[in-house]
C-alpha positions as CSV (number, residue, x, y, z in Angstrom):
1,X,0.0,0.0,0.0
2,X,1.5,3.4,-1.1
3,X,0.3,6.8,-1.2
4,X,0.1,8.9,-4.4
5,X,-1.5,10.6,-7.4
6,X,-5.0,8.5,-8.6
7,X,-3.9,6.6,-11.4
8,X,-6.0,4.1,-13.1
9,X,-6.4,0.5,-12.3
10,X,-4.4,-1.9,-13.7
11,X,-1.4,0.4,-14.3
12,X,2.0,-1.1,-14.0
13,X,4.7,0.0,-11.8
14,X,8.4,-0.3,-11.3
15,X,9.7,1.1,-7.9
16,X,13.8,1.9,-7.4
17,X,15.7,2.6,-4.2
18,X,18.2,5.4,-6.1
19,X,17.8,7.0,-9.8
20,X,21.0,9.2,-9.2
21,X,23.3,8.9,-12.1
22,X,26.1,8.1,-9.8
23,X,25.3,5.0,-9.0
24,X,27.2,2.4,-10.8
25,X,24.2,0.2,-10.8
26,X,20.6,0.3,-9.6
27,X,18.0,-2.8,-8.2
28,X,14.0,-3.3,-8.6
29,X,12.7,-2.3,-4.9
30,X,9.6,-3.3,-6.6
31,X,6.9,-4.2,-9.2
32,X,3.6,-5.0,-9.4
33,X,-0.1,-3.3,-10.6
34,X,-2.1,-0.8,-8.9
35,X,-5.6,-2.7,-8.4
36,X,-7.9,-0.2,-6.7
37,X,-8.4,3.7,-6.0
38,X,-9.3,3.2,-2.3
39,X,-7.8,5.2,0.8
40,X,-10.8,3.7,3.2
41,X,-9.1,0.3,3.2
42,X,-7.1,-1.3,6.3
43,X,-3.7,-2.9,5.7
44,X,-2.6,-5.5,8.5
45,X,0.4,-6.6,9.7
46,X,0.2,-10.5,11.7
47,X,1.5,-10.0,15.7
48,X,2.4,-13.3,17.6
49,X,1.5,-12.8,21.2
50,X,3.6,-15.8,23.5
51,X,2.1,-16.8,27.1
52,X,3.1,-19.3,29.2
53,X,0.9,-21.5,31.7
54,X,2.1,-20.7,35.7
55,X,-0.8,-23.0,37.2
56,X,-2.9,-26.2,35.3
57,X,-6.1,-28.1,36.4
58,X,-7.7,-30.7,34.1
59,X,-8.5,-28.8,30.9
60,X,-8.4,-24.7,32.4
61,X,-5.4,-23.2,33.3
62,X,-3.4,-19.7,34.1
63,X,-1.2,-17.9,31.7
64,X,1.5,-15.4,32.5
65,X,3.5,-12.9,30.1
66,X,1.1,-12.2,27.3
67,X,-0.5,-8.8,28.3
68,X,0.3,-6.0,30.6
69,X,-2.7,-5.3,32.1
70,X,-6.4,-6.3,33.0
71,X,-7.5,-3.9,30.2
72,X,-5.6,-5.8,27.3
73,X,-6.8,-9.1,28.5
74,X,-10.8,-8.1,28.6
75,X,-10.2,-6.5,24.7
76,X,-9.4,-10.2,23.6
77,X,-12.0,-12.3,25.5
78,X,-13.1,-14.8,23.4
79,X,-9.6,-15.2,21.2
80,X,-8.7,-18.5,20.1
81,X,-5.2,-19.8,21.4
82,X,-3.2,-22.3,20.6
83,X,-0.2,-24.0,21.3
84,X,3.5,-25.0,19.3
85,X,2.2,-29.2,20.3
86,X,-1.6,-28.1,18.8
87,X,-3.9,-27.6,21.2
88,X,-7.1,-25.0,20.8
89,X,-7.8,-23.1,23.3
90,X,-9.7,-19.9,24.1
91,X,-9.2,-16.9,26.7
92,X,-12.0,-16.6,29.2
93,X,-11.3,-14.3,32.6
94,X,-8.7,-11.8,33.5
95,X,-7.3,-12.3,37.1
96,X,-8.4,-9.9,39.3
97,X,-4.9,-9.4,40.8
98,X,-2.5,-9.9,38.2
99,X,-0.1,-7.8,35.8
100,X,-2.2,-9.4,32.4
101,X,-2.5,-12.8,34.1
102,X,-5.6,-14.7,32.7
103,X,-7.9,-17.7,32.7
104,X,-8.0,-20.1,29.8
105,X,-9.8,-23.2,28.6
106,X,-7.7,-25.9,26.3
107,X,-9.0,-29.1,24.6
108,X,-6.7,-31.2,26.3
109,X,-4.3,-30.9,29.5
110,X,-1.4,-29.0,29.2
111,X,2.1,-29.0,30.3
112,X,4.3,-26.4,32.4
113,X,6.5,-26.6,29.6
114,X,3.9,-25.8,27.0
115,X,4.0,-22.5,25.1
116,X,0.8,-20.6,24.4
117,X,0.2,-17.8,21.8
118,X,-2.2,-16.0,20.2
119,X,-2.3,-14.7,16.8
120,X,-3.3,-11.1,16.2
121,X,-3.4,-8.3,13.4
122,X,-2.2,-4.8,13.8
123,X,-3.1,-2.0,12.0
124,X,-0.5,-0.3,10.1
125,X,-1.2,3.3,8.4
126,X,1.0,4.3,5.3
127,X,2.5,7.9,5.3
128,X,-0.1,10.0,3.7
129,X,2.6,11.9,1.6
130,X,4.0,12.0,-2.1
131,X,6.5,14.3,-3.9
132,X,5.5,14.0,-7.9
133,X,8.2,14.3,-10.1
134,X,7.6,15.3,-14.1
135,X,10.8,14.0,-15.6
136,X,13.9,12.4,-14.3
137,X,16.1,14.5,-16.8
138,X,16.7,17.6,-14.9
139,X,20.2,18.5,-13.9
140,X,21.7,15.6,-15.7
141,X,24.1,17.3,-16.9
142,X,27.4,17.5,-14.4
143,X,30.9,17.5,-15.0
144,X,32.1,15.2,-12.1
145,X,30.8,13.2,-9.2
146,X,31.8,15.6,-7.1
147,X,29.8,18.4,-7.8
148,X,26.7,15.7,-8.7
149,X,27.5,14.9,-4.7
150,X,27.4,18.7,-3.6
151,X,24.3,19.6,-5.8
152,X,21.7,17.2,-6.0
153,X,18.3,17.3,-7.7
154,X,16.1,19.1,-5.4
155,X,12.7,17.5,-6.8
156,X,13.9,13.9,-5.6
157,X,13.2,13.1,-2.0
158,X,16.4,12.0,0.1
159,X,15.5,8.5,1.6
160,X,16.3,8.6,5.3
161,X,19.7,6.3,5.0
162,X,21.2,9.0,2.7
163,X,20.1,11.7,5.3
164,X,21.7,10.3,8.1
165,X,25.1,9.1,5.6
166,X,25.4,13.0,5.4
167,X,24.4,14.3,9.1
168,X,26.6,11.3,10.4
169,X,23.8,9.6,12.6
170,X,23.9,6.1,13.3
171,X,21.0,3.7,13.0
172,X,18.4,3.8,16.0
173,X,18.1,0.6,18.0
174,X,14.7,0.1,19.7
175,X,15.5,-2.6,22.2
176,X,12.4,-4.3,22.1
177,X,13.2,-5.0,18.6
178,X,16.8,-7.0,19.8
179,X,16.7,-10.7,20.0
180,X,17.1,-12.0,22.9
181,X,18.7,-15.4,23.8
182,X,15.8,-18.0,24.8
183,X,16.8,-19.5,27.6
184,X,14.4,-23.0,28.0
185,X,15.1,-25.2,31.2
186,X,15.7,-28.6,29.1
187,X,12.4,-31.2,29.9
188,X,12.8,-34.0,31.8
189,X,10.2,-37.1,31.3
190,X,9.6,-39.6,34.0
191,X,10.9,-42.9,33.4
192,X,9.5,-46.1,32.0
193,X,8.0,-48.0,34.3
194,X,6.6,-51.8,33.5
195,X,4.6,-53.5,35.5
196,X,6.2,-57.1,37.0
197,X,3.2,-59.2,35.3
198,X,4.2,-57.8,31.3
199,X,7.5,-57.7,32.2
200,X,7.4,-61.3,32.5
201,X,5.8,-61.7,29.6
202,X,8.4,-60.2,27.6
203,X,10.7,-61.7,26.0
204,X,14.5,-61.2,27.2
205,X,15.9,-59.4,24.9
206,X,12.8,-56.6,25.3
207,X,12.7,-56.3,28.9
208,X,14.8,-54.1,30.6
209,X,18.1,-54.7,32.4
210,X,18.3,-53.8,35.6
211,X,21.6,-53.2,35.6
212,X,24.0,-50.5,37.9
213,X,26.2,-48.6,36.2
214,X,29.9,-49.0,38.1
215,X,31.8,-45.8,39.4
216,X,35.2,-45.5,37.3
217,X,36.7,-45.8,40.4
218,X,36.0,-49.3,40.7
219,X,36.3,-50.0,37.4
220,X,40.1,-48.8,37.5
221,X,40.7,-50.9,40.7
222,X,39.1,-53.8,38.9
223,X,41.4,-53.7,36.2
224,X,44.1,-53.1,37.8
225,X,44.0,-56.2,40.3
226,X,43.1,-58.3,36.9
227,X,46.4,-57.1,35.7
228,X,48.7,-57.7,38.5
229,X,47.1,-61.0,39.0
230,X,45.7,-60.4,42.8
231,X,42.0,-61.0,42.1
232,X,42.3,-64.9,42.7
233,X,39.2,-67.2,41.1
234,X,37.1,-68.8,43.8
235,X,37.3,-72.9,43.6
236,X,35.1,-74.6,45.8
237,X,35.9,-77.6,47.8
238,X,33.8,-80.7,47.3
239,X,32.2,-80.2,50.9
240,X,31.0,-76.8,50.0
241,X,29.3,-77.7,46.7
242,X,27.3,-80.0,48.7
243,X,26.7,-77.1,51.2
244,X,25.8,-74.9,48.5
245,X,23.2,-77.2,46.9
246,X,22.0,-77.9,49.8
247,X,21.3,-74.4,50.9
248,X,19.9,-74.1,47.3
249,X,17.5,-76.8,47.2
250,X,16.0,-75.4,50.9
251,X,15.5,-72.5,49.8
252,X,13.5,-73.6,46.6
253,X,11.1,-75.4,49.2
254,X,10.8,-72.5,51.2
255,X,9.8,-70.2,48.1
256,X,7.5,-72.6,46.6
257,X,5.6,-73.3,50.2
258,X,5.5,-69.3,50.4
259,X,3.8,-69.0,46.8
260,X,0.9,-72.0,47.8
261,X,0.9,-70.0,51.3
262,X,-0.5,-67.0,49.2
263,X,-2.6,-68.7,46.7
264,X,-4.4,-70.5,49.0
265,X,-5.0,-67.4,51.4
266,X,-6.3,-65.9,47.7
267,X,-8.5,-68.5,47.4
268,X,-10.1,-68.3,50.8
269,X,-10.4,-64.5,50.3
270,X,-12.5,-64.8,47.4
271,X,-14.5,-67.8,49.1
272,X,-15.2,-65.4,52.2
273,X,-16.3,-62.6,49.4
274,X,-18.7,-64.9,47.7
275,X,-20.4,-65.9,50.8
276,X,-20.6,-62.4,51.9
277,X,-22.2,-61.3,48.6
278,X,-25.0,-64.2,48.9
279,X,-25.9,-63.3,52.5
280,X,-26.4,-59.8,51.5
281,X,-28.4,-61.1,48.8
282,X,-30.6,-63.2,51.2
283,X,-31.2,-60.4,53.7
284,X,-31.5,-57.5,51.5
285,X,-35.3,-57.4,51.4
286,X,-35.5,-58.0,55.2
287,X,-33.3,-55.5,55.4
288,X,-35.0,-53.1,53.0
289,X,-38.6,-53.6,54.9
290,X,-37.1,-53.0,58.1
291,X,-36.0,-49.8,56.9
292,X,-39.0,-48.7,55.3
293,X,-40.7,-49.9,58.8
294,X,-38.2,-47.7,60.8
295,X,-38.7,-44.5,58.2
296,X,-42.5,-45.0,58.4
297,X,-42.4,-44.5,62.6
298,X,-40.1,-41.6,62.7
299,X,-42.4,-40.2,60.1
300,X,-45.8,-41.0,62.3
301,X,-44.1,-39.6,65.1
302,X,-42.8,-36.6,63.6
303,X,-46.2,-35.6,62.5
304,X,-47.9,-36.4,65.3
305,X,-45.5,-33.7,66.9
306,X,-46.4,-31.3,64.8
307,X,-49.6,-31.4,65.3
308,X,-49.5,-31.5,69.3
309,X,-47.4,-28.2,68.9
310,X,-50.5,-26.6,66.5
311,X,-53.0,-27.2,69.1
């Protein structure tokens, strides 16, 4: 969108960033065709406003460092949020005391690590000024660069980098405009954890190995004993073999008597729960006429007191 004289539709344009002669060579800024005469229409710019969640229930939670105030939130109740894993929400509630801290509702849980944001449009307004320029041929005619440098064509506009190459002023830097490092706390998932039932159902080479990782410390000290020959093999005596099966075969026994042991009290438990469940199934109407017996009495007797008290 540009500002300038009305022109007719579909008129082509070229646009160049510097016509003077002096310039070795020039580039396209840009091309393109006009397409309407209309200076009632908006032109947009997309704004990416970044939240993150401080405080999560099921599917509502808090977000912190989107707005400023109470006043920004309640101008975008009812905007659709999302976040970078996909997940739609909407704003709802500003928090009463809280710098632009808000209520939200999500499809789905989300995570502390999560990052919210909310895309917007901004306005932008094009500078409502043109300089028209009948021909380009004007004051063509110099000697050297030099005086082309001291005397330029005054119906050209300077752009605003060749004004401040000749006043000497450097570049304004508008510090919200800097990047800034991002500085994310690395995530950390909970580990796996299989139940002893599938886990003996896997097969070996899928289940885990529970194995602990040595300090180098001991492995140094192992190696070194295996290289000056001090860590001796361990030969058992025929006596001990027969201690050692022995010891093995006991406490086989012992394990397998603790595994009936348990199945057995398991199979009592469920015998005790069955007879339980077909008592209460004998009784229950006994039960339930007794109770409507007892209800029917307090209710007899309550009314009865009310009307002693009316008389």
């Amino acid at each position: 969108t540009m500002w300038g004289p009305v022109t007719a539709p579909n008129t082509g344009f070229v646009a160049f960033q510097d016509i003077r002669s002096r310039q070795s060579g020039f580039r396209i800024c840009a091309s393109g065709v006009l397409l309407e005469i209309d200076h009632t229409s908006k032109v947009v710019k997309k704004l990416k406003l970044v939240g993150e969640p401080y405080k999560i229930f099921k599917n509502t939670c808090f977000i912190k460092n989107m707005f400023n105030s109470e006043l920004e939130v309640a101008r975008y109740e009812g905007a659709a949020l999302r976040t970078v894993s996909g997940i739609r929400g909407m704003i709802k509630k500003a928090v009463s005391k809280g710098k632009g801290h808000f209520r939200a509702t999500f499809e789905d849980k989300l995570l502390l690590s999560d990052i919210v944001f909310c895309r917007t449009w901004v306005p932008v307004e094009p500078e409502k000024l043109f300089n028209p320029v009948q021909s380009l041929l004007e004051n063509r005619n110099r000697k050297t660069e030099e005086e082309e440098q001291a005397q330029i064509n005054p119906n050209l506009m300077k752009t605003v980098g060749q004004i401040r190459s000749e006043l000497g002023m450097s570049i304004p830097t508008n510090q919200d405009s800097v990047y800034r490092p991002i500085e994310r706390q690395p995530r950390r998932f909970n580990k796996l954890k299989i139940p002893g039932k599938l886990e003996a159902n896997l097969p070996y080479a899928s289940r885990p190995k529970q194995l602990k990782a040595k300090s180098k410390k001991s492995r140094d000290t192992s190696w070194r004993n295996n290289l000056a020959g001090t860590k001796k093999a361990v030969v058992l005596s025929k006596h001990e073999k027969k201690v050692f099966t022995l010891l093995q075969q006991l406490s086989t026994v012992r394990k397998d008597k603790i595994k009936k042991r348990v199945q057995k009290r398991k199979e009592k438990f469920m015998e005790r729960q069955k007879q339980k469940l077909k008592e209460e199934q004998k009784f229950s109407p006994y039960k339930k006429e007794e109770r409507k017996r007892k209800f029917r009495m307090e209710g007899l007797a309550e009314k009865a007191k009310k009307s002693k008290m009316q008389q």
